[in-house]
Backbone as a printed PyTorch tensor [residue, N CA C, xyz], in Angstrom:
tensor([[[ 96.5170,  97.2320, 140.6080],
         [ 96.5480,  95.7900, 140.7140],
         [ 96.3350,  95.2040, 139.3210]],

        [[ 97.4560,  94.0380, 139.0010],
         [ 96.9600,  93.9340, 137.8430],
         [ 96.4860,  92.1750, 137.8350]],

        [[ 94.9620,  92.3400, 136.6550],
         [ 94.5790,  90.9490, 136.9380],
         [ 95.1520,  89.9240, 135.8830]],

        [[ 95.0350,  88.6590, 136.4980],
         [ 95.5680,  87.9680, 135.8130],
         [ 95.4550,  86.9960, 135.3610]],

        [[ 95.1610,  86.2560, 134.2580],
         [ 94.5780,  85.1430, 133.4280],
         [ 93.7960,  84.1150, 133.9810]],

        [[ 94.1630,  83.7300, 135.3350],
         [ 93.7710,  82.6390, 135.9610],
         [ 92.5580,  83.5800, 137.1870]],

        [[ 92.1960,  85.1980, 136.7480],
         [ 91.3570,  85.6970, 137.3410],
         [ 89.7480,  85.9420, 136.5930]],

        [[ 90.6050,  86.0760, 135.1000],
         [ 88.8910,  86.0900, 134.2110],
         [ 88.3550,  85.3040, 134.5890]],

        [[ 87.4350,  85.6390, 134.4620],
         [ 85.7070,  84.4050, 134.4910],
         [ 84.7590,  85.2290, 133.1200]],

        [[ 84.1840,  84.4140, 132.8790],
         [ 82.6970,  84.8490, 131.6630],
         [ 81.5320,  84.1930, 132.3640]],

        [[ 80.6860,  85.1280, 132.3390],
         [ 79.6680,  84.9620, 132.1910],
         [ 78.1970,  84.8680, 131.5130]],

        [[ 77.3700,  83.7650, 131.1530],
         [ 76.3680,  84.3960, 130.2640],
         [ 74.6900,  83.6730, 131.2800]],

        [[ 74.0490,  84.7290, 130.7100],
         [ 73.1380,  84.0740, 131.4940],
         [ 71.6040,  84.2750, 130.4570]],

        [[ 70.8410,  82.8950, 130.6890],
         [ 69.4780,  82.9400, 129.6010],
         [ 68.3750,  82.4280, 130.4380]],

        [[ 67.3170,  83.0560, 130.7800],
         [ 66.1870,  83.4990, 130.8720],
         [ 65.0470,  82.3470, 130.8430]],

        [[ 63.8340,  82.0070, 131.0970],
         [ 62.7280,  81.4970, 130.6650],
         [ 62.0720,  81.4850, 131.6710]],

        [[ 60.3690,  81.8350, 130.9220],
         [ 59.0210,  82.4980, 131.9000],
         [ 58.2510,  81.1040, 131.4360]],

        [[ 57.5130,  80.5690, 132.5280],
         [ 56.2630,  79.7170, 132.5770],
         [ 55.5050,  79.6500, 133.4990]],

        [[ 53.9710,  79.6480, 133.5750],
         [ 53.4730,  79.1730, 134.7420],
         [ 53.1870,  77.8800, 135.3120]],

        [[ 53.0670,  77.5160, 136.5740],
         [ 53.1810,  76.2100, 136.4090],
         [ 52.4710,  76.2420, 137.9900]],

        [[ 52.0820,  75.1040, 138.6680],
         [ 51.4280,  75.1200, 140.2670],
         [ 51.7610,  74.2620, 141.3020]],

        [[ 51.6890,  74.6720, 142.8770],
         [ 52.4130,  73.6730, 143.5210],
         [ 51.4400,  73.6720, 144.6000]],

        [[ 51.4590,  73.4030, 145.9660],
         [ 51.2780,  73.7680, 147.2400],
         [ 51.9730,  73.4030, 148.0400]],

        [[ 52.6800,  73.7960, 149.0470],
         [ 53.1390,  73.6340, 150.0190],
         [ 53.1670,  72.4420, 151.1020]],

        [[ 53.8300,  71.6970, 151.5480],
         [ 53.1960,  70.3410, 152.1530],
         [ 53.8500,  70.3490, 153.6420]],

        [[ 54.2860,  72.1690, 154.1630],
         [ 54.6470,  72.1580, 155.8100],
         [ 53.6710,  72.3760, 156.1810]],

        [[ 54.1680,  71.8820, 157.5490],
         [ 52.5570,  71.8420, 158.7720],
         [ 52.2570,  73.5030, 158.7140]],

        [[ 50.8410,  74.0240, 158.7470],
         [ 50.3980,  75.1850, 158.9000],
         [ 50.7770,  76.1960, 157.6960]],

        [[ 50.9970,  75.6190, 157.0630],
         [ 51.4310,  76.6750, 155.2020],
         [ 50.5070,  77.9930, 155.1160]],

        [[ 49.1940,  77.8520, 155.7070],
         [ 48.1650,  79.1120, 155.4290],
         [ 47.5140,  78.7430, 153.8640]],

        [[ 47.8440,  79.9450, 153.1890],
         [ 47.0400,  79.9080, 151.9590],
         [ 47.9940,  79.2240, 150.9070]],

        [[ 49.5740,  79.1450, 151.2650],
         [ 50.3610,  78.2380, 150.3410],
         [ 49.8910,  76.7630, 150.4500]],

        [[ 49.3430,  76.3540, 151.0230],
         [ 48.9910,  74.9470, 151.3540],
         [ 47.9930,  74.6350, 150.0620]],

        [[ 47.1500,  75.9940, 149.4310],
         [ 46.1660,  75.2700, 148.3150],
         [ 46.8360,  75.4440, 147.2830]],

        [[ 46.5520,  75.0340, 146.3660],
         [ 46.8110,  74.5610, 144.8460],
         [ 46.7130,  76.2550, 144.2910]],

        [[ 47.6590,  76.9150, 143.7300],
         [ 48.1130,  78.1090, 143.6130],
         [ 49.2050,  78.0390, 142.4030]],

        [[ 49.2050,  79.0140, 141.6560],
         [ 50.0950,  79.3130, 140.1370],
         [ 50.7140,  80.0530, 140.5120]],

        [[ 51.9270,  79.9470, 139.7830],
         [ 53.0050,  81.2750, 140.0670],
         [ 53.5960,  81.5000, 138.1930]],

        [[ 53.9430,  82.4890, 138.4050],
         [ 54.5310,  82.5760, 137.2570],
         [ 56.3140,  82.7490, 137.3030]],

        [[ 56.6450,  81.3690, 136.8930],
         [ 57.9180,  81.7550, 137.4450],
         [ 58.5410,  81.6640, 136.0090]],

        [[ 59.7470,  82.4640, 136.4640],
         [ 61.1800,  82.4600, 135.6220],
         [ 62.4790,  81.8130, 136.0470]],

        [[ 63.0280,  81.3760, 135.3310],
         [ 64.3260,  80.7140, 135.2570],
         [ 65.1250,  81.3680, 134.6810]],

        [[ 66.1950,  81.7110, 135.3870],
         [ 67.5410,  82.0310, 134.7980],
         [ 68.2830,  81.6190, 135.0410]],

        [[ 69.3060,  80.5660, 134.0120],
         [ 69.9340,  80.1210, 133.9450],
         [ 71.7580,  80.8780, 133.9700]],

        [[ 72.2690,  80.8980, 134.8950],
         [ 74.0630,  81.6280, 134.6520],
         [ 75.0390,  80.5150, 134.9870]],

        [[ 75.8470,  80.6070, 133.7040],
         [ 76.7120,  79.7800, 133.3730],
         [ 78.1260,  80.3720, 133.3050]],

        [[ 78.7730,  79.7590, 134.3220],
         [ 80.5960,  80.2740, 134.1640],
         [ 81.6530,  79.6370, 134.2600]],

        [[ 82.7430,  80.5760, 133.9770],
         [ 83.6450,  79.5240, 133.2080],
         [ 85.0510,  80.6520, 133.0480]],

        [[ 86.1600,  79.4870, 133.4430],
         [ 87.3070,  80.7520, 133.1980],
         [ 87.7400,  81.3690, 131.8520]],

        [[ 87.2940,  80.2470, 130.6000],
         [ 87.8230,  80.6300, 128.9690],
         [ 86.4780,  79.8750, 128.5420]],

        [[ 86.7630,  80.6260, 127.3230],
         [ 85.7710,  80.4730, 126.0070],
         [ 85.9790,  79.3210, 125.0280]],

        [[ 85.0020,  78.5780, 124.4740],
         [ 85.4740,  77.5120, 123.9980],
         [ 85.6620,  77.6530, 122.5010]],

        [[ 86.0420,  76.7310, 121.8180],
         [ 86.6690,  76.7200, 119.8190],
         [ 86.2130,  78.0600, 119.2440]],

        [[ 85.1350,  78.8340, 119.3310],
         [ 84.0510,  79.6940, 118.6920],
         [ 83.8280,  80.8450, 119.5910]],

        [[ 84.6470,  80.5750, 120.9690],
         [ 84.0660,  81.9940, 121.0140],
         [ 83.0040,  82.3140, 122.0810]],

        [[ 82.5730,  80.8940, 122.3450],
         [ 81.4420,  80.7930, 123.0450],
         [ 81.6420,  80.3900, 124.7830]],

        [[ 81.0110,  80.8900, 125.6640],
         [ 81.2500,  80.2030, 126.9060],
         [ 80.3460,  78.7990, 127.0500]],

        [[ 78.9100,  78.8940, 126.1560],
         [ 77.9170,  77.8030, 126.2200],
         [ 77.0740,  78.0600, 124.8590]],

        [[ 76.9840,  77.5780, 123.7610],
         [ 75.9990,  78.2090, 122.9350],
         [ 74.4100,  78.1840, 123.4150]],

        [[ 74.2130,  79.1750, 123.0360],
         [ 72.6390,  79.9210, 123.5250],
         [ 71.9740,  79.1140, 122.5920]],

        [[ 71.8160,  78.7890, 122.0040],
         [ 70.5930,  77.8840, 121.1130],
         [ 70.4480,  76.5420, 121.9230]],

        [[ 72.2630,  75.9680, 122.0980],
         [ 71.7220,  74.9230, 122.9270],
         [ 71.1700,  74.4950, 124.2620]],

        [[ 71.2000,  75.5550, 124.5520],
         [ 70.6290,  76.2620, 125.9400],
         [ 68.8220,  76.2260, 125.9970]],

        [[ 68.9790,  77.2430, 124.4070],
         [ 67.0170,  77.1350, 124.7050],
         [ 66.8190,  75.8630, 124.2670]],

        [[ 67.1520,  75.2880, 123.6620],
         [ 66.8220,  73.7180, 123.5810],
         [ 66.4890,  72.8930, 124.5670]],

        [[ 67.5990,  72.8350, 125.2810],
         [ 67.4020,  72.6310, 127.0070],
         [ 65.8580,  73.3380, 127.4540]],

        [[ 65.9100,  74.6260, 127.5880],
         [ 64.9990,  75.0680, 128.2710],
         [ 63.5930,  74.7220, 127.8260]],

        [[ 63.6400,  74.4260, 126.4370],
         [ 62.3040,  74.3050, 125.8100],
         [ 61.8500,  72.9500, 126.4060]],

        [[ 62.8150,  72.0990, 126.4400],
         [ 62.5670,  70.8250, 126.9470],
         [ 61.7630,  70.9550, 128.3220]],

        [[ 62.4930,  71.9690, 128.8860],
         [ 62.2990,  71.6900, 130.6640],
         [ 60.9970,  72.4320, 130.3680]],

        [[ 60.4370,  73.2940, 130.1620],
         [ 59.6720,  74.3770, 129.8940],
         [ 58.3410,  73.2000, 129.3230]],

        [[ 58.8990,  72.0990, 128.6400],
         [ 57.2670,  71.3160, 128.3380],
         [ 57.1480,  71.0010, 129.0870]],

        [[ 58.3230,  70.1550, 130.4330],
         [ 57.9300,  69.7960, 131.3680],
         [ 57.3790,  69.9110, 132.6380]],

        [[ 57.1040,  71.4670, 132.7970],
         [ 56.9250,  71.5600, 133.9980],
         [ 55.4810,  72.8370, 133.6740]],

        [[ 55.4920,  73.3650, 132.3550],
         [ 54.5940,  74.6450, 132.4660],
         [ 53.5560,  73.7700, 132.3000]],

        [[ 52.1230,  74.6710, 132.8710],
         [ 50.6790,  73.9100, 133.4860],
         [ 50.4250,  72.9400, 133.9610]],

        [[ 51.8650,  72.1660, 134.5750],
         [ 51.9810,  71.3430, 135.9040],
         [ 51.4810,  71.7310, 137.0680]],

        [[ 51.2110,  70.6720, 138.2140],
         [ 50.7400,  70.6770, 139.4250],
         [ 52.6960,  69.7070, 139.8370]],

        [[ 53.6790,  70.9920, 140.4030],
         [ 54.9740,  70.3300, 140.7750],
         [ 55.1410,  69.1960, 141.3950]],

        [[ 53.9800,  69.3030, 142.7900],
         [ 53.7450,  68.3280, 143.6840],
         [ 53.4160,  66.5570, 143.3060]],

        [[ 52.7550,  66.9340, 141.9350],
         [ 52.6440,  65.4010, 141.1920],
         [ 53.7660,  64.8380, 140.3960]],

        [[ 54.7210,  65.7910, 140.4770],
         [ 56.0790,  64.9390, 139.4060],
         [ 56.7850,  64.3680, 139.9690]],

        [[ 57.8300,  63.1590, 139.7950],
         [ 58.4990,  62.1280, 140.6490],
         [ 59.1440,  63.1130, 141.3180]],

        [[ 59.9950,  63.6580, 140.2790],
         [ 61.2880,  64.2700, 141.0610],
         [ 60.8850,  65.6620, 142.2750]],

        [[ 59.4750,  65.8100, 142.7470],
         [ 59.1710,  66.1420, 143.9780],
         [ 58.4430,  65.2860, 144.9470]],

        [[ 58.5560,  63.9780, 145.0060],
         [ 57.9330,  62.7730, 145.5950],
         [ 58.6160,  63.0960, 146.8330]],

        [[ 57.9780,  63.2880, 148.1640],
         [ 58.5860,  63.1950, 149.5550],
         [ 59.1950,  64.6410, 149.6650]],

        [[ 58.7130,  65.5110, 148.8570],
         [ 59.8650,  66.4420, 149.0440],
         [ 58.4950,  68.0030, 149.0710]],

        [[ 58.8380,  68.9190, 150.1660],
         [ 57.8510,  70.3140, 149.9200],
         [ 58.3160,  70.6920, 148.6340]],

        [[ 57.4440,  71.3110, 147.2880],
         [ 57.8010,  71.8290, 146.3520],
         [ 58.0960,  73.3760, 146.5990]],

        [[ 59.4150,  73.8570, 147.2250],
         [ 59.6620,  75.0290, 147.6950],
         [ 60.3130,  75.5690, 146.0780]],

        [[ 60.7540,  77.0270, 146.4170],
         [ 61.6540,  77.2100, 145.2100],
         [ 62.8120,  76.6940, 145.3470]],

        [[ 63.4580,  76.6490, 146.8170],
         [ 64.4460,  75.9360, 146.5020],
         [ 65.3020,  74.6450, 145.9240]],

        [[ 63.8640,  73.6880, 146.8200],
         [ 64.1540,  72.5870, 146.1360],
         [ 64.1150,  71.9620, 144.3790]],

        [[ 63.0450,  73.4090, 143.9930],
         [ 62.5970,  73.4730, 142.6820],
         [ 64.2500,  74.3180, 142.0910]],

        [[ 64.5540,  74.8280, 141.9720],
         [ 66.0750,  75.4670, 141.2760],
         [ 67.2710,  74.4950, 142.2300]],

        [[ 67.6510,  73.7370, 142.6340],
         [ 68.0150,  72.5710, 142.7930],
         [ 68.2080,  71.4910, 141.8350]],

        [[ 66.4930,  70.8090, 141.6970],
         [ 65.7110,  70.0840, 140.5630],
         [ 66.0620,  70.3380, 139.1560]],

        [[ 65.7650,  71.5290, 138.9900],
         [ 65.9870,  72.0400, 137.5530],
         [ 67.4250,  72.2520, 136.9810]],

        [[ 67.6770,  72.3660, 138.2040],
         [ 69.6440,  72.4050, 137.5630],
         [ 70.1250,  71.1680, 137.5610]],

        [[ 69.6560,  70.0280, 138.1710],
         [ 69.7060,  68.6030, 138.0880],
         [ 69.5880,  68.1500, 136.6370]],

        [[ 68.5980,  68.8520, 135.8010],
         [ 68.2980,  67.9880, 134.2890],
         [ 69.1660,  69.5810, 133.7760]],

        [[ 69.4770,  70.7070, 133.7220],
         [ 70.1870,  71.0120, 133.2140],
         [ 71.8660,  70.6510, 132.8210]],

        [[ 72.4740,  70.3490, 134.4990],
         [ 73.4540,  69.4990, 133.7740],
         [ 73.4940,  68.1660, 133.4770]],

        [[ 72.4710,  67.5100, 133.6070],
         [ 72.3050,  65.9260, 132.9570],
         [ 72.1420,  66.1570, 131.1270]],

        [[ 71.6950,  67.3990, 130.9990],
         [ 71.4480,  67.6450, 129.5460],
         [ 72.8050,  68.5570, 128.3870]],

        [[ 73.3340,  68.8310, 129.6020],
         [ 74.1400,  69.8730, 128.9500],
         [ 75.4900,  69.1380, 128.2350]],

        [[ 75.5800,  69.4050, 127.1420],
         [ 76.5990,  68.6660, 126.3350],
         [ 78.1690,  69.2860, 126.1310]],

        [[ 78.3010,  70.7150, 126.2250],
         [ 79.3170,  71.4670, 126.2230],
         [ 80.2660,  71.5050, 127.2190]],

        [[ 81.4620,  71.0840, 127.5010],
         [ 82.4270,  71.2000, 128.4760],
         [ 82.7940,  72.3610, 128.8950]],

        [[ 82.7790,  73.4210, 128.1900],
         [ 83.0680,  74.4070, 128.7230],
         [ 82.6540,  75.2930, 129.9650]],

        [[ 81.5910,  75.3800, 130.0780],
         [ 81.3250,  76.0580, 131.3690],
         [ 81.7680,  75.1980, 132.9330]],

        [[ 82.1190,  76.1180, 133.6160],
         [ 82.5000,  75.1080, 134.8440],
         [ 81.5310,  75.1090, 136.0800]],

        [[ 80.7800,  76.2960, 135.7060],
         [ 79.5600,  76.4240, 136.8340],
         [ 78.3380,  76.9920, 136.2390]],

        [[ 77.1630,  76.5730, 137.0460],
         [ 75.7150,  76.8730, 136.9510],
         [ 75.4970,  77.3550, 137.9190]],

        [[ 74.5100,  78.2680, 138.1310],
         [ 73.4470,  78.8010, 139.2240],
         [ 71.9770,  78.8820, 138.6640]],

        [[ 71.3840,  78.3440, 139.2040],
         [ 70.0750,  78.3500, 138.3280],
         [ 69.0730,  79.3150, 139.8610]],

        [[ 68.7410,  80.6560, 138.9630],
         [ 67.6950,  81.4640, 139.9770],
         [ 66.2870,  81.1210, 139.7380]],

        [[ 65.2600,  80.9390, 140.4250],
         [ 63.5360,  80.7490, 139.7580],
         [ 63.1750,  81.8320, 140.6500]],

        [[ 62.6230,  82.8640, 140.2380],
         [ 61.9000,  83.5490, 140.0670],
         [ 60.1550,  83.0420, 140.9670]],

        [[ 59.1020,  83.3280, 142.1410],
         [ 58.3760,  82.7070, 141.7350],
         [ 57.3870,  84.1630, 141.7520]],

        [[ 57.5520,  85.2210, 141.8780],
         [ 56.9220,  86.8110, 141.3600],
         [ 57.6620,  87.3920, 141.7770]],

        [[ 57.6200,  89.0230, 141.2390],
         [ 58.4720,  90.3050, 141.1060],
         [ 59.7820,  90.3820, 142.3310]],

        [[ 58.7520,  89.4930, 143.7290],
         [ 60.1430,  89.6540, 144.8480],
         [ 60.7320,  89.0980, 145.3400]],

        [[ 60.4650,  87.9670, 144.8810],
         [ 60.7560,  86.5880, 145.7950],
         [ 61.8300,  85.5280, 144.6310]],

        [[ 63.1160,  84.9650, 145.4550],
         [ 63.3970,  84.1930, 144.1970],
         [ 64.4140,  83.1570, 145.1200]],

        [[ 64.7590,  81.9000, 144.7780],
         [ 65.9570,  81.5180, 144.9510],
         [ 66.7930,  80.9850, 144.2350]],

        [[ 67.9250,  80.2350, 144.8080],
         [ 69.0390,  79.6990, 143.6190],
         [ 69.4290,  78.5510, 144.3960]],

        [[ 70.1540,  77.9490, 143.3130],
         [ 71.3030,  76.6490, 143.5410],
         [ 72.3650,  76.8590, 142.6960]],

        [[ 73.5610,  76.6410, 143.4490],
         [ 74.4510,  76.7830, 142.4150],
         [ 75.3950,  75.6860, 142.2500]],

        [[ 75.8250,  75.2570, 141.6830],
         [ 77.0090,  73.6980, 141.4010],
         [ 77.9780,  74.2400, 140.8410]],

        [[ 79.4150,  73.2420, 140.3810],
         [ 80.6570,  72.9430, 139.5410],
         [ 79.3660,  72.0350, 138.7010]],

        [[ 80.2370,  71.8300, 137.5060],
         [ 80.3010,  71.4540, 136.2270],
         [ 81.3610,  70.3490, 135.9460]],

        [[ 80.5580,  69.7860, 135.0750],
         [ 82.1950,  68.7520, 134.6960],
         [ 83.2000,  68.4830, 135.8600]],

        [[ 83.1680,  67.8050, 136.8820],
         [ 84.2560,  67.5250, 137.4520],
         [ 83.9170,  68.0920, 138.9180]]])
Protein backbone atom coordinates (compact mmCIF):
# COMPACT_ATOMS: atom_id res chain seq x y z
CA UNK A 1 0.00 0.00 0.00
CA UNK A 2 1.39 3.04 -0.83
CA UNK A 3 0.91 6.23 1.41
CA UNK A 4 0.16 9.28 0.28
CA UNK A 5 0.83 12.99 0.92
CA UNK A 6 -2.50 13.87 2.14
CA UNK A 7 -1.73 10.73 4.71
CA UNK A 8 1.45 12.19 6.65
CA UNK A 9 0.77 13.72 9.86
CA UNK A 10 3.80 15.02 12.38
CA UNK A 11 3.83 14.87 15.46
CA UNK A 12 5.61 16.60 18.42
CA UNK A 13 4.85 16.47 21.81
CA UNK A 14 6.36 18.68 25.14
CA UNK A 15 6.04 17.79 28.58
CA UNK A 16 5.64 19.85 31.99
CA UNK A 17 5.64 18.63 35.83
CA UNK A 18 3.99 20.85 38.69
CA UNK A 19 2.27 20.40 41.79
CA UNK A 20 -0.64 22.08 42.37
CA UNK A 21 -4.21 21.13 44.71
CA UNK A 22 -7.84 20.61 44.26
CA UNK A 23 -10.76 18.68 45.96
CA UNK A 24 -13.42 17.22 44.55
CA UNK A 25 -16.95 18.92 44.86
CA UNK A 26 -19.27 15.37 43.98
CA UNK A 27 -21.64 14.25 46.51
CA UNK A 28 -19.70 11.49 48.63
CA UNK A 29 -15.95 12.07 47.02
CA UNK A 30 -14.42 10.11 50.25
CA UNK A 31 -10.93 11.31 50.82
CA UNK A 32 -10.90 13.33 47.30
CA UNK A 33 -13.29 15.71 48.85
CA UNK A 34 -10.17 17.22 51.16
CA UNK A 35 -7.71 19.57 49.99
CA UNK A 36 -5.00 17.09 48.47
CA UNK A 37 -1.72 17.73 45.96
CA UNK A 38 -1.04 15.88 43.06
CA UNK A 39 1.79 16.12 41.10
CA UNK A 40 0.74 16.47 37.79
CA UNK A 41 2.19 16.58 34.28
CA UNK A 42 1.15 18.02 31.13
CA UNK A 43 1.78 16.91 27.87
CA UNK A 44 1.17 18.80 25.39
CA UNK A 45 0.79 16.85 21.41
CA UNK A 46 0.53 18.89 18.61
CA UNK A 47 -0.41 17.78 14.89
CA UNK A 48 -0.42 18.69 11.74
CA UNK A 49 -0.27 17.38 8.11
CA UNK A 50 3.15 19.64 6.94
CA UNK A 51 5.84 21.46 8.51
CA UNK A 52 6.02 25.05 8.52
CA UNK A 53 8.95 27.80 6.70
CA UNK A 54 11.82 26.04 9.08
CA UNK A 55 11.07 22.88 9.40
CA UNK A 56 9.09 23.04 12.32
CA UNK A 57 5.56 21.55 13.12
CA UNK A 58 5.35 24.20 16.33
CA UNK A 59 8.58 25.69 17.71
CA UNK A 60 9.45 24.18 21.10
CA UNK A 61 10.69 27.31 22.76
CA UNK A 62 7.46 28.81 21.96
CA UNK A 63 5.78 26.19 23.50
CA UNK A 64 7.78 26.35 26.86
CA UNK A 65 6.96 29.86 26.92
CA UNK A 66 3.43 28.96 26.89
CA UNK A 67 3.97 26.41 29.44
CA UNK A 68 6.02 28.53 31.72
CA UNK A 69 3.20 30.89 31.67
CA UNK A 70 0.57 28.24 32.51
CA UNK A 71 2.98 26.54 34.96
CA UNK A 72 3.02 30.13 37.12
CA UNK A 73 -0.41 29.81 36.95
CA UNK A 74 -1.56 27.02 38.34
CA UNK A 75 1.66 25.35 40.37
CA UNK A 76 0.96 25.74 44.40
CA UNK A 77 -2.60 26.57 43.52
CA UNK A 78 -5.73 25.41 45.30
CA UNK A 79 -7.63 24.69 41.33
CA UNK A 80 -10.96 24.98 43.02
CA UNK A 81 -10.24 28.85 43.75
CA UNK A 82 -9.46 29.92 40.09
CA UNK A 83 -12.31 31.49 37.92
CA UNK A 84 -11.92 29.25 35.21
CA UNK A 85 -13.10 26.29 37.73
CA UNK A 86 -16.05 28.42 39.24
CA UNK A 87 -19.25 25.96 39.21
CA UNK A 88 -17.30 23.36 37.83
CA UNK A 89 -15.73 19.76 39.92
CA UNK A 90 -11.93 20.32 39.40
CA UNK A 91 -11.64 16.76 37.74
CA UNK A 92 -8.68 16.04 35.36
CA UNK A 93 -10.82 16.26 32.81
CA UNK A 94 -12.23 19.32 33.08
CA UNK A 95 -8.65 20.47 34.07
CA UNK A 96 -6.90 19.25 30.40
CA UNK A 97 -9.96 20.79 28.75
CA UNK A 98 -9.07 24.23 30.70
CA UNK A 99 -5.55 24.10 29.94
CA UNK A 100 -5.87 23.52 26.32
CA UNK A 101 -8.31 26.48 26.38
CA UNK A 102 -5.25 29.08 27.19
CA UNK A 103 -3.02 26.92 25.12
CA UNK A 104 -4.74 27.68 22.00
CA UNK A 105 -5.76 31.23 23.04
CA UNK A 106 -1.87 31.60 23.34
CA UNK A 107 -0.58 29.81 20.57
CA UNK A 108 0.65 32.02 17.74
CA UNK A 109 1.83 29.49 15.01
CA UNK A 110 -0.63 28.33 12.29
CA UNK A 111 0.75 25.42 11.67
CA UNK A 112 -0.37 22.77 13.78
CA UNK A 113 -3.95 21.69 13.17
CA UNK A 114 -4.53 19.75 16.37
CA UNK A 115 -3.86 19.59 20.19
CA UNK A 116 -4.45 16.93 22.76
CA UNK A 117 -3.47 18.03 25.96
CA UNK A 118 -2.89 14.69 28.53
CA UNK A 119 -2.51 15.72 32.61
CA UNK A 120 -1.08 13.29 34.25
CA UNK A 121 -2.43 13.40 38.00
CA UNK A 122 0.23 10.21 39.33
CA UNK A 123 2.06 7.25 37.73
CA UNK A 124 -1.66 5.74 36.67
CA UNK A 125 -4.14 7.82 36.24
CA UNK A 126 -4.42 10.49 33.41
CA UNK A 127 -6.81 12.19 31.02
CA UNK A 128 -7.06 14.21 27.79
CA UNK A 129 -8.91 16.68 25.57
CA UNK A 130 -8.33 16.92 22.29
CA UNK A 131 -9.44 19.89 19.63
CA UNK A 132 -8.78 21.23 15.75
CA UNK A 133 -6.72 24.25 15.60
CA UNK A 134 -7.11 27.20 13.52
CA UNK A 135 -10.35 26.67 11.92
Amino acid sequence: MTRSDTDDAYELTVTRSFIAQHYLTVPDPGPEGDVHSHHFTVELRFSGPSLGEYGYLVDIDAVDAILDDLEDRYRDELLNDLPEFEGRNPSIEHFARLFGDRVAEALADPTPTGLTVRIWEDDVSWASHSRRLHG
